[in-house]
DOMARLO-170915 format. One record per residue: y, x, z of N, C-alpha, C in turn. Coordinates in pm, 1 decimal. Atoms other than C-alpha are relative to their C-alpha. Layout:
! DOMARLO-170915
REC      n.Y      n.X      n.Z     ca.Y     ca.X     ca.Z      c.Y      c.X      c.Z
REC        Y        X        Z        Y        X        Z        Y        X        Z
...
//
This chain:
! DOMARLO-170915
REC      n.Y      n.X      n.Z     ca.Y     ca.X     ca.Z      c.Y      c.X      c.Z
REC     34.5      6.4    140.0  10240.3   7972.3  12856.8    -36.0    140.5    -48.7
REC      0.2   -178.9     47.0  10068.0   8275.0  12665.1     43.7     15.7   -118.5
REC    -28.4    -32.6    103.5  10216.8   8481.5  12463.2    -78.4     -2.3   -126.6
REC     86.1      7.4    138.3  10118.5   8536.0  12091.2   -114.6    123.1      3.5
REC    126.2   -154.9    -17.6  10013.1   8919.8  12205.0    -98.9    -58.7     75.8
REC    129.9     46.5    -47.4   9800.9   8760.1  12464.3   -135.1    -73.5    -51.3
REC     93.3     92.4     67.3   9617.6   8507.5  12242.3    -70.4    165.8    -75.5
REC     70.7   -104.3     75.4   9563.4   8803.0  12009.6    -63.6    103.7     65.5
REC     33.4   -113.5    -24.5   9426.9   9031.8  12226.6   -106.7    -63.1     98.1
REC    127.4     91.1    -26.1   9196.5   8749.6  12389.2   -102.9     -1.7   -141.8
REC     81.3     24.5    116.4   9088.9   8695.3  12053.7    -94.3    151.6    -31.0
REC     71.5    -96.8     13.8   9005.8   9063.6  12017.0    -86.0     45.2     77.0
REC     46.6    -43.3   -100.4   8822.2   9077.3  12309.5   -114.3    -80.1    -17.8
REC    121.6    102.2     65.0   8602.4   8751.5  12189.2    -61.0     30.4    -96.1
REC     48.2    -57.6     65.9   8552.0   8937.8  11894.4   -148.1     89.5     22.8
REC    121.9   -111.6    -50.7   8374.7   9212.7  12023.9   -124.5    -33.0    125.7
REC    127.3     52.4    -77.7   8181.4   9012.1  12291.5    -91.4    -61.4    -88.6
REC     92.5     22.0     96.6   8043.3   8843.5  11993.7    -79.3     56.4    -59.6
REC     36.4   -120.1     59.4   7961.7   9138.9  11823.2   -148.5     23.0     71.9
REC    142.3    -19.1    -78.9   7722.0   9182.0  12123.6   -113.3    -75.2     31.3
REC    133.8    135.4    -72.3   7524.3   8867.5  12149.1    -46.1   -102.9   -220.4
REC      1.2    117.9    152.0   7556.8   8684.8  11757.2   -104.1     42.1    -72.7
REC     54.0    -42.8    111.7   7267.6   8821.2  11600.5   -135.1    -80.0     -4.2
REC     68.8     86.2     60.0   7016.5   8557.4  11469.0   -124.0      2.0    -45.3
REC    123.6    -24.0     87.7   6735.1   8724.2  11298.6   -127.1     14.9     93.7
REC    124.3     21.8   -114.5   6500.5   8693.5  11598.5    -46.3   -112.2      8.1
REC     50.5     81.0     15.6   6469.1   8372.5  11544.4    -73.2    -70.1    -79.1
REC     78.8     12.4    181.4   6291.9   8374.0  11167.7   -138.2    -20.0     71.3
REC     94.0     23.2    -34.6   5973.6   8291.9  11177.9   -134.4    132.8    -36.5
REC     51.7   -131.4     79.1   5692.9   8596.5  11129.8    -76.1     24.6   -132.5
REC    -19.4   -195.4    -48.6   5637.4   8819.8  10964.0    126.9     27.9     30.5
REC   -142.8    -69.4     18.7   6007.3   8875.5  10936.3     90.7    -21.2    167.5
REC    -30.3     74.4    -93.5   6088.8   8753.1  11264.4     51.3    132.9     93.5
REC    -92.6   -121.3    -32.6   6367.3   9010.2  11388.9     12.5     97.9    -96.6
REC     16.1   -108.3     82.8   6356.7   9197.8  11097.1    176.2     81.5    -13.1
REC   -117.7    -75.6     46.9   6748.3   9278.1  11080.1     76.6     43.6    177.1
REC    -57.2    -17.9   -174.9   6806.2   9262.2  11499.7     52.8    104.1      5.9
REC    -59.3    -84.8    -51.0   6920.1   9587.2  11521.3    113.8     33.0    -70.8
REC   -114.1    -49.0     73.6   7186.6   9624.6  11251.2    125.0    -38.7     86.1
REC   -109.9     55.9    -76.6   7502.7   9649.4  11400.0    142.0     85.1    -88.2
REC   -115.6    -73.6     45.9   7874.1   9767.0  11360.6     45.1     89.6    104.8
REC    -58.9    -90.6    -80.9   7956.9  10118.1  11509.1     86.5    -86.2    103.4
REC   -149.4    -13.0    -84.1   8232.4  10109.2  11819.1     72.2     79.7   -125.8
REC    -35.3     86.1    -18.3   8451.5  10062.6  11729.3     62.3   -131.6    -63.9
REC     34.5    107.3    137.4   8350.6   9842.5  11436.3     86.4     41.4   -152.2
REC    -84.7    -20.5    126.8   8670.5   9885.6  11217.9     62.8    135.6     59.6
REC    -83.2   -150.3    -51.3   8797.1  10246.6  11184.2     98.2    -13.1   -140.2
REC   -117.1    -80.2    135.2   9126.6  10397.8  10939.3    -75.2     75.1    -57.4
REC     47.5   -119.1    127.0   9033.1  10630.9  10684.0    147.7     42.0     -2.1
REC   -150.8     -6.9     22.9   9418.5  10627.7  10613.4    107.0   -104.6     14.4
REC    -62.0    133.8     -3.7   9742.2  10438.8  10622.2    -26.6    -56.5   -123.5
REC    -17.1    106.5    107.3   9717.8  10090.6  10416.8   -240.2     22.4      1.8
REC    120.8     -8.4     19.8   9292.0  10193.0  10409.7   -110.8    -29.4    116.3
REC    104.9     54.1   -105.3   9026.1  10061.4  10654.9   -136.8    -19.8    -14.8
REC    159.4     19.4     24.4   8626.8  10020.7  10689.2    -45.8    -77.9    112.4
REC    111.0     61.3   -100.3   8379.9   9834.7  10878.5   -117.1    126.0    -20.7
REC    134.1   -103.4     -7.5   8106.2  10098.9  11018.6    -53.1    -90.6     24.4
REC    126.6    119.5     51.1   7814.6   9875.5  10911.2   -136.2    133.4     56.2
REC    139.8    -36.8     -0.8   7447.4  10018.7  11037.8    -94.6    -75.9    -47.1
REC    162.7     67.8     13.6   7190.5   9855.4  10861.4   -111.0     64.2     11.0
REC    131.7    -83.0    -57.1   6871.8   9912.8  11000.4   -127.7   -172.9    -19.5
REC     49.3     93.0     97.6   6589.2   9683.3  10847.8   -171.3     43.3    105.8
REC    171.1    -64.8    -70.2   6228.4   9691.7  11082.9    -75.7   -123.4    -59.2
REC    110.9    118.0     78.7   5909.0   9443.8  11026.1    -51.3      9.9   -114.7
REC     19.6    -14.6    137.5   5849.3   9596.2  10692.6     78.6    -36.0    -75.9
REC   -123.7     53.7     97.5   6178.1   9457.4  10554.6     54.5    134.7    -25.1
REC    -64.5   -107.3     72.6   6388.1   9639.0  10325.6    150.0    -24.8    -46.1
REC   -138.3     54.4      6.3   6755.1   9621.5  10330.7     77.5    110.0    -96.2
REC   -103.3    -90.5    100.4   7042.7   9772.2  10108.7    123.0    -42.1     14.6
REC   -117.8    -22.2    -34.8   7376.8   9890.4  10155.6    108.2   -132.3    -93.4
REC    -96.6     10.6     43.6   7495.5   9719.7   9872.6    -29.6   -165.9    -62.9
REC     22.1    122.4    -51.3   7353.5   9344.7   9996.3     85.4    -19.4     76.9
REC    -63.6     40.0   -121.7   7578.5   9355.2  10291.1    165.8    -58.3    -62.3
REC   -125.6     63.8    103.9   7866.4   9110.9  10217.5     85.5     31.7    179.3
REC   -156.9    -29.7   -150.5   8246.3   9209.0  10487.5     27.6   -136.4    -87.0
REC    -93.1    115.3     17.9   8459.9   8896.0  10509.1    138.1     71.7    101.3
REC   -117.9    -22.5     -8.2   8810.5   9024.4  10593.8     64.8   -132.8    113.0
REC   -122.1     99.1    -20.9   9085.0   8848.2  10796.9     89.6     52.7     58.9
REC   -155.6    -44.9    -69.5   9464.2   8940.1  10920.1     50.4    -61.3     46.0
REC   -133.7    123.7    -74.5   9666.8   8809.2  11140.8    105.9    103.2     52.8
REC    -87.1    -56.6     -9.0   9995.1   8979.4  11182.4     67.9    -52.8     97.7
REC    -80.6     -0.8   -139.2  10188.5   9075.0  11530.9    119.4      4.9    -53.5
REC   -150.8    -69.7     -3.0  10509.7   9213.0  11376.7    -17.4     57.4   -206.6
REC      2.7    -71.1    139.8  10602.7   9338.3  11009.6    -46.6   -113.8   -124.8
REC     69.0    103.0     73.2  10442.3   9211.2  10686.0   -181.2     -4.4    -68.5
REC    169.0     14.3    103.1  10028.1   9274.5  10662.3    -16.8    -62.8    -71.5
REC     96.2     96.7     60.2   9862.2   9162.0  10435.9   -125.2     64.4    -95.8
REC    113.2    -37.7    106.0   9525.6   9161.8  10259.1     30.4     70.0   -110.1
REC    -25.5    -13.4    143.0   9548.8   9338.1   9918.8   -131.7    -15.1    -46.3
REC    103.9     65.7     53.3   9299.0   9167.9   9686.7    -91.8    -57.6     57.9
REC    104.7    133.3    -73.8   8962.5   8982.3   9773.4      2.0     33.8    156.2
REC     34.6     -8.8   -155.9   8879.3   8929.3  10172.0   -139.4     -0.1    -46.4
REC    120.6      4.9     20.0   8535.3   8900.0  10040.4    -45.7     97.5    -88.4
REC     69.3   -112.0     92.4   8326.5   9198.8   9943.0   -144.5      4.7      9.5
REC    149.1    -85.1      6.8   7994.7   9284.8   9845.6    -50.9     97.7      4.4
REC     26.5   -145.1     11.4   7857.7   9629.6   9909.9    100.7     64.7     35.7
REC    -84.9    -75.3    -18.7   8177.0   9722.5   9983.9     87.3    -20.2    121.8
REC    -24.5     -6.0   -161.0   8277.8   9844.0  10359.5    148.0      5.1     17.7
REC   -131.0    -18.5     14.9   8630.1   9892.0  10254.8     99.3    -99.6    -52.4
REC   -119.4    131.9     45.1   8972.9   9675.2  10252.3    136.0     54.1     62.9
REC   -165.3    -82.0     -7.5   9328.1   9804.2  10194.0    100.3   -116.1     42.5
REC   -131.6    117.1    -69.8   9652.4   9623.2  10367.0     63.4     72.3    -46.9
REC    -68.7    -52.9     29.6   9930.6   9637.4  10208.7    132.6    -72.9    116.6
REC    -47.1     44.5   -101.0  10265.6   9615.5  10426.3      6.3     69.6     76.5
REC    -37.2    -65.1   -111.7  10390.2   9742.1  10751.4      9.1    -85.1     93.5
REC    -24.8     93.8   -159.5  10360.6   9604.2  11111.9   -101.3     43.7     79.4
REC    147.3    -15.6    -46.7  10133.9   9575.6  11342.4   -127.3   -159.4    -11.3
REC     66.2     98.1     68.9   9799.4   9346.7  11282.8   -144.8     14.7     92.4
REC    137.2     42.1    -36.5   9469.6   9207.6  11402.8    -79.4     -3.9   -133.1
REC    100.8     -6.6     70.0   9173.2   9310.4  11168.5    -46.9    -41.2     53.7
REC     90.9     21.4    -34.5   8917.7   9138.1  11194.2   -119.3      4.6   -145.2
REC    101.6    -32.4    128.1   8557.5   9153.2  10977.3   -146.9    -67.8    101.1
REC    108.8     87.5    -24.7   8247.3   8931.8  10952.5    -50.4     71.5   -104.2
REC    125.6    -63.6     56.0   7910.1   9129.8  10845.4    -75.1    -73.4     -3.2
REC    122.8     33.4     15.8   7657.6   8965.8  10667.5    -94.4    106.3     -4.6
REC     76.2    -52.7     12.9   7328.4   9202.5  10693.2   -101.9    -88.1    -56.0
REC    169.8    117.8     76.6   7008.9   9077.7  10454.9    -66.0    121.2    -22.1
REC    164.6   -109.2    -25.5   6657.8   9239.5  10512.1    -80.4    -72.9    -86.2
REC     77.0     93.1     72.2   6432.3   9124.4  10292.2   -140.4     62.3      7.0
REC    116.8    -21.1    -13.9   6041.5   9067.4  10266.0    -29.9    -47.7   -151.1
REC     12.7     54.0    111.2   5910.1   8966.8   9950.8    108.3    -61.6    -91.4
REC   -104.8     52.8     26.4   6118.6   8747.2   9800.9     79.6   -143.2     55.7
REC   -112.0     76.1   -102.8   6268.5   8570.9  10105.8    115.6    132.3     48.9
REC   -115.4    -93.2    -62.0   6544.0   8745.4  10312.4     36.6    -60.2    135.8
REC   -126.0     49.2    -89.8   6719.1   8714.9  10624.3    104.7     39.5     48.2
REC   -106.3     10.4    -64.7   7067.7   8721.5  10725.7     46.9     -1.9    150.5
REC      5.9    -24.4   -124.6   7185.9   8889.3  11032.7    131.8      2.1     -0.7
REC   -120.7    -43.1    -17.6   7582.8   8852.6  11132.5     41.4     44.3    128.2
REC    -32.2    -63.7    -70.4   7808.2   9059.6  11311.3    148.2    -21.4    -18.6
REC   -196.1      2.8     19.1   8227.9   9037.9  11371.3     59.2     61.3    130.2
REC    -23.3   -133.2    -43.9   8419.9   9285.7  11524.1    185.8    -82.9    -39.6
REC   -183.4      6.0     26.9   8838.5   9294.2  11554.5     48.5    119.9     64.0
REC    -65.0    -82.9    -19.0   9070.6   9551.2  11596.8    174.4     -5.7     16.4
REC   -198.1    -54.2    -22.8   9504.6   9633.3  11655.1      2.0    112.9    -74.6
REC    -86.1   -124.7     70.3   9618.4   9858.2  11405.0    145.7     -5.2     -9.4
REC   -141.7      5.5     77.5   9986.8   9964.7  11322.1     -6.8    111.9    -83.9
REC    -31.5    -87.2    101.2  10110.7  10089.6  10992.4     93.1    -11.3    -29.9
//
């Protein structure tokens, strides 16, 4: 039977293989057709800033004549706690904003789902990316 660390550290490992293959926008039709393919999330996706403070390194990178902005890109948050008491503090869902504070002590599985949107006129497309991490605080 596996442990709980094992599941979680499978899971973080599915994470980041995802990270490498999930990206969608190659399949639009043209003009836009890959327009957001290359945006990705740094290694090693989620970094500290400080304790209780965290980011997703987001690259948006926008080709095909699309035009993307920092402060289109929607993070989706999630925790799952090894030990202690993480937890989210306020929304899991942000707009424009790469940053999400835990409040609590333990140790924890971040994880984060990147929407990227490139836009052409006035369509767009949506490129995702998800990423996980082990922090303790």
């Amino acid at each position: 039977m596996r442990t709980y660390e094992q599941y979680l550290r499978n899971r973080e490992n599915r994470l980041r293989n995802f990270n490498q293959e999930n990206c969608t926008c190659n399949v639009a039709v043209p003009p836009n057709e890959g327009c957001c393919y290359w945006s990705d999330l740094r290694d090693p996706g989620i970094k500290r800033i400080r304790d209780g403070v965290y980011y997703a390194d987001a690259n948006l990178q926008c080709g095909s004549g699309c035009r993307g902005f920092d402060t289109d890109t929607i993070y989706e948050w999630d925790l799952i706690a090894i030990t202690g008491n993480p937890s989210i503090a306020g929304d899991r869902r942000r707009v424009g904003n790469d940053r999400v504070e835990v409040a609590g002590s333990g140790r924890f599985l971040l994880s984060v789902r990147v929407t990227f949107r490139c836009r052409s006129g006035d369509s767009f497309i949506d490129c995702l990316r998800q990423t996980g991490e082990v922090f303790t605080q």
